[in-house]
MMTF fields as JSON, N, C-alpha, C and O atoms, coordinates in Angstrom:
{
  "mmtfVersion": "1.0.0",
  "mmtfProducer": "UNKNOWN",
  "numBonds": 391,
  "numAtoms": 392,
  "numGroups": 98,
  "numChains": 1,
  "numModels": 1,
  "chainsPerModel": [1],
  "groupsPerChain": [98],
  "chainIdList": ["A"],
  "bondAtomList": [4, 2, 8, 6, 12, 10, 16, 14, 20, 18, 24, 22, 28, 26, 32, 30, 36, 34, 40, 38, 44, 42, 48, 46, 52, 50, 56, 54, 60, 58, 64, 62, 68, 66, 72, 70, 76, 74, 80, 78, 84, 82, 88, 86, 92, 90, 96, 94, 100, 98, 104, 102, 108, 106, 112, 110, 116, 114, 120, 118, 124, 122, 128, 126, 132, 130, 136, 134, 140, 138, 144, 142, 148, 146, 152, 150, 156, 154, 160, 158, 164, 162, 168, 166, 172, 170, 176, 174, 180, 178, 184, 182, 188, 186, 192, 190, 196, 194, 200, 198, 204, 202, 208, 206, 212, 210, 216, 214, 220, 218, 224, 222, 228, 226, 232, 230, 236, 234, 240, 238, 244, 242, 248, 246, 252, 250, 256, 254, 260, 258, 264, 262, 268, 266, 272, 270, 276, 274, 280, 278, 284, 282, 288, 286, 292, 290, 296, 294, 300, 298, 304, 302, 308, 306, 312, 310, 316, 314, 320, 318, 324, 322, 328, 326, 332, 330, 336, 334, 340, 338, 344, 342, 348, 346, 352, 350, 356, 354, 360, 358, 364, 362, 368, 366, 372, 370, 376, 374, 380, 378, 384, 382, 388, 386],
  "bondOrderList": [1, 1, 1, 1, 1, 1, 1, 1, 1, 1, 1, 1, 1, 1, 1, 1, 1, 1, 1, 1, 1, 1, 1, 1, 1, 1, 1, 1, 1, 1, 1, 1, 1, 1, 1, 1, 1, 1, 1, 1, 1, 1, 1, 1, 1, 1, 1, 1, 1, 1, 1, 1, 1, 1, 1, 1, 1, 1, 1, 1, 1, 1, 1, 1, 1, 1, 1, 1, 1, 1, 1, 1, 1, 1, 1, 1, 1, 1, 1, 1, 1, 1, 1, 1, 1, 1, 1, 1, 1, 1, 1, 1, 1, 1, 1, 1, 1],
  "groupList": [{"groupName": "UNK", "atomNameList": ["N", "CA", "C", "O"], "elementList": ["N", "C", "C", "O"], "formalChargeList": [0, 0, 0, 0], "bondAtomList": [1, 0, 2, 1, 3, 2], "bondOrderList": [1, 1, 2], "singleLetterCode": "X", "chemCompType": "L-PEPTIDE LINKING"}],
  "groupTypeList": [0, 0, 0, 0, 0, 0, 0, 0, 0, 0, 0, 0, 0, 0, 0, 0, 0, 0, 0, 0, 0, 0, 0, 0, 0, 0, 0, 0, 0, 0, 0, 0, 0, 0, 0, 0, 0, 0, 0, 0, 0, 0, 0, 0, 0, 0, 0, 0, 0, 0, 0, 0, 0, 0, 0, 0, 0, 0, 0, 0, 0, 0, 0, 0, 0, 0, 0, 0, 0, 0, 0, 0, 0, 0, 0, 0, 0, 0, 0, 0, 0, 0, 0, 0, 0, 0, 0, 0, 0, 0, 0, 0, 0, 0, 0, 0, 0, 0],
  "groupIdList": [1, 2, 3, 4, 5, 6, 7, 8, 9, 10, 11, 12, 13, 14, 15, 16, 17, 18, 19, 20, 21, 22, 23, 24, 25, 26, 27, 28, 29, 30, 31, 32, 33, 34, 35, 36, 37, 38, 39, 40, 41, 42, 43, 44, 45, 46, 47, 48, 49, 50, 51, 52, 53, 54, 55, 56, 57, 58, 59, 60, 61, 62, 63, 64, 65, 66, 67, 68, 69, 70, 71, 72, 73, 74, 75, 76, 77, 78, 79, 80, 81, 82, 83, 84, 85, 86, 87, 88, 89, 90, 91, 92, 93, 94, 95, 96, 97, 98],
  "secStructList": [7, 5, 7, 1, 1, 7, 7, 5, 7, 6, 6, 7, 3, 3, 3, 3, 3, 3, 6, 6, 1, 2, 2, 2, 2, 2, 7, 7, 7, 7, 3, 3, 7, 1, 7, 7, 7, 6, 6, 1, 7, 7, 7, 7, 7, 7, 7, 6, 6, 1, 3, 3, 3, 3, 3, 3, 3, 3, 3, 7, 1, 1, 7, 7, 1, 1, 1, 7, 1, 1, 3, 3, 3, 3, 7, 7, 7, 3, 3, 3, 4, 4, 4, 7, 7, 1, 7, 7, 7, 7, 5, 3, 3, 3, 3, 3, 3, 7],
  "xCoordList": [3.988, 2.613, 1.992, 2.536, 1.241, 0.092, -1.253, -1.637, -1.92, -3.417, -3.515, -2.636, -4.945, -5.18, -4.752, -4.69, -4.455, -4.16, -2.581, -1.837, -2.265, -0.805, -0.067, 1.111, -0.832, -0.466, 0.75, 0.725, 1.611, 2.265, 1.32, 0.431, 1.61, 0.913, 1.749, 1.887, 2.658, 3.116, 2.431, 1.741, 2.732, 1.72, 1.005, 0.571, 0.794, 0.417, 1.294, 2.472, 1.0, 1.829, 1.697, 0.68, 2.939, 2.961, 2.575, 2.809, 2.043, 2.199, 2.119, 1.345, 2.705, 2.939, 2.341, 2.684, 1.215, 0.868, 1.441, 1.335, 2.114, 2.259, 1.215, 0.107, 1.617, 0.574, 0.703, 1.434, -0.417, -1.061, -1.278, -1.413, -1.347, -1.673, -3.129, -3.853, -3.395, -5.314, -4.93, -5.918, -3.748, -3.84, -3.712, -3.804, -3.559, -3.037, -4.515, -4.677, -5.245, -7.009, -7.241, -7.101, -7.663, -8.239, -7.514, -8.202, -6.16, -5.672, -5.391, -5.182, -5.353, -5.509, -4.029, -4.072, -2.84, -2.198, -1.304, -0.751, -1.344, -0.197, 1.048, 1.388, 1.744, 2.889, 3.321, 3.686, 3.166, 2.954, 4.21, 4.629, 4.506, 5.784, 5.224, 4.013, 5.995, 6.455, 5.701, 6.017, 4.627, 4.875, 5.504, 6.71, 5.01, 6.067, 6.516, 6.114, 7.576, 8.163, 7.639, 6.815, 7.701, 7.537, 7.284, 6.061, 7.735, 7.578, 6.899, 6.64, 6.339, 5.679, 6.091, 5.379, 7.619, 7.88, 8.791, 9.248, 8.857, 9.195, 10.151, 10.256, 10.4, 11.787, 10.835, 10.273, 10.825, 10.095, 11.323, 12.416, 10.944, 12.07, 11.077, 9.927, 11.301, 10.787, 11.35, 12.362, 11.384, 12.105, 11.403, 10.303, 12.43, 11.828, 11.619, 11.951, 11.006, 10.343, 9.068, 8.702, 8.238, 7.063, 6.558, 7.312, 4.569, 4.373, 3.809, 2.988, 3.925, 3.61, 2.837, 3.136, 1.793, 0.842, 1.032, 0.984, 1.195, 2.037, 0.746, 0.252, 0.585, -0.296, -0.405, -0.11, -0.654, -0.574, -2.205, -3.364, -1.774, -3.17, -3.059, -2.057, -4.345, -4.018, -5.243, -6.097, -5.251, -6.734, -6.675, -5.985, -7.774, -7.757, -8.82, -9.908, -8.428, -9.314, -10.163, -11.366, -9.371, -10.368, -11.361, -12.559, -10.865, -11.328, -10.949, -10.603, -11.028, -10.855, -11.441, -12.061, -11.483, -12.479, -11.984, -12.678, -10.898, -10.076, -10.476, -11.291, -10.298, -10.645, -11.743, -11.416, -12.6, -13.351, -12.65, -11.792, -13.417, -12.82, -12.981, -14.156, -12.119, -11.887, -10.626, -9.452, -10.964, -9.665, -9.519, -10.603, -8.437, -8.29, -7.01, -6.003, -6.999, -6.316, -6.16, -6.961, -4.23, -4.268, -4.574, -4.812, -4.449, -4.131, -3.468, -2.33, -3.512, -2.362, -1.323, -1.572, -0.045, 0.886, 1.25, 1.419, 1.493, 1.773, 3.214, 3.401, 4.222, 4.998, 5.361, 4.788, 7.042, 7.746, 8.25, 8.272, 8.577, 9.794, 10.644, 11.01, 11.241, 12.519, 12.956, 14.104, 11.929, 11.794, 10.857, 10.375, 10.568, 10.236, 10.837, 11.951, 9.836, 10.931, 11.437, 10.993, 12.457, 13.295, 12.216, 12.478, 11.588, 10.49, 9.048, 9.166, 8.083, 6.774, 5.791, 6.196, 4.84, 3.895, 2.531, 2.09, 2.01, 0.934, -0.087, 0.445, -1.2, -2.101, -3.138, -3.801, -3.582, -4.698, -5.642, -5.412, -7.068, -7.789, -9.291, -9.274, -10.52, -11.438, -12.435, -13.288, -11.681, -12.476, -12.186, -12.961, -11.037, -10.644, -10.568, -9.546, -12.14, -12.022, -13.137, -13.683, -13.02, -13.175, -14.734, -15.379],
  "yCoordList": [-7.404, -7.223, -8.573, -8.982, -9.311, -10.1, -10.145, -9.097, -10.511, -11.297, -12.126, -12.547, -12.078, -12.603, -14.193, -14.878, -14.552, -16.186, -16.213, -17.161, -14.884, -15.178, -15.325, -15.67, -15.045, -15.055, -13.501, -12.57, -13.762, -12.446, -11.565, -12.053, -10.599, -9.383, -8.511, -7.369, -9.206, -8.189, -7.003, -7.091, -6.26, -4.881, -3.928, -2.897, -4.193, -3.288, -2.172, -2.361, -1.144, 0.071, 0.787, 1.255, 0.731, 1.192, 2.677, 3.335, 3.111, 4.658, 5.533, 5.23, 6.515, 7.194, 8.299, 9.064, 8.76, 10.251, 10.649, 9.927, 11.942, 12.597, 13.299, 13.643, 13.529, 14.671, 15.909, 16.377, 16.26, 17.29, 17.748, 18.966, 16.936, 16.998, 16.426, 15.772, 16.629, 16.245, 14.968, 14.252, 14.177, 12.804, 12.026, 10.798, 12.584, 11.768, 11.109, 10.076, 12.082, 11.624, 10.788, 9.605, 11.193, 10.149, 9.102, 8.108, 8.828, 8.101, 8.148, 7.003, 8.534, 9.279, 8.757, 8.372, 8.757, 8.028, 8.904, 8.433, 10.122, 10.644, 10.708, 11.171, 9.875, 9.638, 8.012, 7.341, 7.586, 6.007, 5.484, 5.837, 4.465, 3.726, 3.128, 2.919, 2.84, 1.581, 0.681, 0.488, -0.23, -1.564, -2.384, -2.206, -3.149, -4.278, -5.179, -5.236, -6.029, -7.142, -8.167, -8.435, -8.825, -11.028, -10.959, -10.977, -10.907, -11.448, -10.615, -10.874, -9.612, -8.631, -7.667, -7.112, -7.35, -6.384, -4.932, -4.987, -4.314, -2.563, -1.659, -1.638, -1.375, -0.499, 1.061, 1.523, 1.614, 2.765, 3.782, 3.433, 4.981, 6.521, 7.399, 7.497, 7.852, 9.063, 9.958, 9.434, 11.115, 12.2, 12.853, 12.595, 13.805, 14.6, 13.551, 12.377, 14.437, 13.797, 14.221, 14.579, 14.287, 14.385, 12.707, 11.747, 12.705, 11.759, 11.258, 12.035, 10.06, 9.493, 7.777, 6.793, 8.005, 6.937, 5.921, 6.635, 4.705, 3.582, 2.34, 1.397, 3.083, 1.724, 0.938, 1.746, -0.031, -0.804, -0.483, -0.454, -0.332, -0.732, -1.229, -1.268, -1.602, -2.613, -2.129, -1.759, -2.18, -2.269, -3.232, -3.176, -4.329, -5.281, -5.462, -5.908, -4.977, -5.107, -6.019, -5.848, -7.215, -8.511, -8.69, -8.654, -8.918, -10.092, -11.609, -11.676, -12.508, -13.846, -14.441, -13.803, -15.553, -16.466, -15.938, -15.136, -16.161, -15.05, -14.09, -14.111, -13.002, -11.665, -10.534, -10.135, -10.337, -9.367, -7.717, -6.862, -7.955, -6.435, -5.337, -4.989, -4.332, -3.5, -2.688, -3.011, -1.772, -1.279, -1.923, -2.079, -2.42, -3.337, -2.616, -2.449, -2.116, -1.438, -2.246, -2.891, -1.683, -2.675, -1.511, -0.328, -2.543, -1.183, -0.284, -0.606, 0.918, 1.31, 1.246, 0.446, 2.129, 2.319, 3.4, 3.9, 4.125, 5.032, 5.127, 4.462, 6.381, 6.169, 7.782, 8.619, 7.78, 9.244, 8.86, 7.66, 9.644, 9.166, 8.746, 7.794, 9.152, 9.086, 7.248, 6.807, 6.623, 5.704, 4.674, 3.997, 4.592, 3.301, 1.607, 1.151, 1.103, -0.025, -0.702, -0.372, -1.69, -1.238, -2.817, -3.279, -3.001, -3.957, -3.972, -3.82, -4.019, -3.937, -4.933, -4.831, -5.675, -6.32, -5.412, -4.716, -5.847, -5.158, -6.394, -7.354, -6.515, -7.046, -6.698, -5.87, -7.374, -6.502, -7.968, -9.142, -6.752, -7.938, -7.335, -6.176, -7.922, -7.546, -6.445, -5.607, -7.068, -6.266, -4.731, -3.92, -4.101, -2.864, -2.792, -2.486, -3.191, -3.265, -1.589, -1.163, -1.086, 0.4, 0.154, 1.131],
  "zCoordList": [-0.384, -0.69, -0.987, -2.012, -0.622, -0.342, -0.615, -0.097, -0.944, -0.78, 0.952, 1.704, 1.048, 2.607, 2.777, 3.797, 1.261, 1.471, 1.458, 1.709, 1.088, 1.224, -0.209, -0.292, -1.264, -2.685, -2.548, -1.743, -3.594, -3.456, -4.568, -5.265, -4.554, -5.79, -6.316, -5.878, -7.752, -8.387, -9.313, -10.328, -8.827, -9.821, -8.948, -9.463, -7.425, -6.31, -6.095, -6.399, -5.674, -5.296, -3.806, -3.295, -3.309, -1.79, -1.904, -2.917, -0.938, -1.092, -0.071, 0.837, 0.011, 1.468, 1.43, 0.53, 2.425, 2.475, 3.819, 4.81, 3.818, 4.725, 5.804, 5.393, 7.329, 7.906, 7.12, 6.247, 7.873, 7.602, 6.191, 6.07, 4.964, 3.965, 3.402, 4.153, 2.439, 2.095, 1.841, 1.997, 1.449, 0.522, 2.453, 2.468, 3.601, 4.283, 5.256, 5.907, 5.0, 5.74, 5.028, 5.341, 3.869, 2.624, 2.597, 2.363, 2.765, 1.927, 0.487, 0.087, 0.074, -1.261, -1.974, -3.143, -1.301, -1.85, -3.032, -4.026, -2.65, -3.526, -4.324, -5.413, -3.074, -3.421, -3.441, -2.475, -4.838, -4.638, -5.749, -6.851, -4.769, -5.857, -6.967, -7.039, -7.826, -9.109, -8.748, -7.574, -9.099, -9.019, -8.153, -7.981, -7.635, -6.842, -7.849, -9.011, -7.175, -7.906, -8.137, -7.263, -8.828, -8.867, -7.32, -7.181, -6.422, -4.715, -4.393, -3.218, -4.702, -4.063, -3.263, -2.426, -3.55, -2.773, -3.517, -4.659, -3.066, -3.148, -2.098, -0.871, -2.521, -1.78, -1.737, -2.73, -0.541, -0.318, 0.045, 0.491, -0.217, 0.453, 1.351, 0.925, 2.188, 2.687, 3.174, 3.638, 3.417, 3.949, 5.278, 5.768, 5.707, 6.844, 8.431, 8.597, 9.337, 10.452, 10.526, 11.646, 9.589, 10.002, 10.29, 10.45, 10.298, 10.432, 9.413, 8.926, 8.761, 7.492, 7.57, 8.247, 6.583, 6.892, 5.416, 4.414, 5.151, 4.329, 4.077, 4.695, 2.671, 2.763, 1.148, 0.267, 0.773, -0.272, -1.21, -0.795, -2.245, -3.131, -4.599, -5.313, -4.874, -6.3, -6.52, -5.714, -8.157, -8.896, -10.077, -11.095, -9.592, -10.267, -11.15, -10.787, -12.849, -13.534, -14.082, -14.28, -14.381, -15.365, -14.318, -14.597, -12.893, -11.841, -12.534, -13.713, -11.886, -11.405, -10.651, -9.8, -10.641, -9.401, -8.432, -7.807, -8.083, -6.523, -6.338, -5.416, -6.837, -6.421, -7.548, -8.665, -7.075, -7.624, -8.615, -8.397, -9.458, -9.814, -9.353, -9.469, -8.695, -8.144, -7.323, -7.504, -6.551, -5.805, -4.607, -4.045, -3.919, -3.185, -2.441, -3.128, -0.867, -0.566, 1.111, 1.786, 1.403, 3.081, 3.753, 3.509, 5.025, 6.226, 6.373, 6.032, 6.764, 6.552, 7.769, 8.672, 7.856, 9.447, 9.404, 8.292, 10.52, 10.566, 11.725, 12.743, 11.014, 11.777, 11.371, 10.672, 12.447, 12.223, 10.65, 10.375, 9.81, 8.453, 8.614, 7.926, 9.416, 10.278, 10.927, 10.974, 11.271, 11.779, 11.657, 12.565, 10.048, 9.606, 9.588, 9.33, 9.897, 10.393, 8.748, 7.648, 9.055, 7.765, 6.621, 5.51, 7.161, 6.619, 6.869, 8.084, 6.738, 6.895, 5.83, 4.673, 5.945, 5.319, 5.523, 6.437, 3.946, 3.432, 3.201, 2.644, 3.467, 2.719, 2.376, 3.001, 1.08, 0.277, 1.024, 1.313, 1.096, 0.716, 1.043, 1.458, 0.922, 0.505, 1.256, 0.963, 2.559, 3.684, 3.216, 3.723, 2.187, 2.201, 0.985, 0.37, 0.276, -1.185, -0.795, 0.223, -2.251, -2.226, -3.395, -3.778]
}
């Protein structure tokens, strides 16, 4: 997990919505990990073969000269469960501030 400059972001949370569920249009983000680490990264699980959409978000309260206060969410990916690749990058950044 990242910033657009490439900062890591400990304290962001990956999160996976499944198809055909309400959290998976929205994004909504149901099912969301722990925290990332110091490096910015997280160990994710998923089950089944459906199809599942993976995306990062942070809410950043004080703000900072860097980043504004708010929800700050990446792109997301979408894949089978089954066949996530065994690494993926997230970045937050403003264009997908909420």
């Amino acid at each position: 997990m990242v910033w657009a400059d490439g900062t890591p972001e400990p304290g962001a949370s990956v999160c996976v919505s499944y198809d055909k569920t309400d959290d998976c249009e929205a994004l909504a983000g149901g099912h969301c990990t722990r925290d990332t680490d110091q490096h910015g990264y997280v160990v994710i699980r998923t089950y089944g073969e459906s199809q599942v959409r993976i995306f990062a978000r942070r809410f950043v309260v004080g703000g900072d000269e860097a980043r504004e206060r708010g929800r700050y969410r990446s792109q997301p990916i979408q894949y089978a469960a089954d066949q996530i690749p065994s690494a993926a990058s997230f970045v937050l950044n403003s264009a997908n501030r909420q």
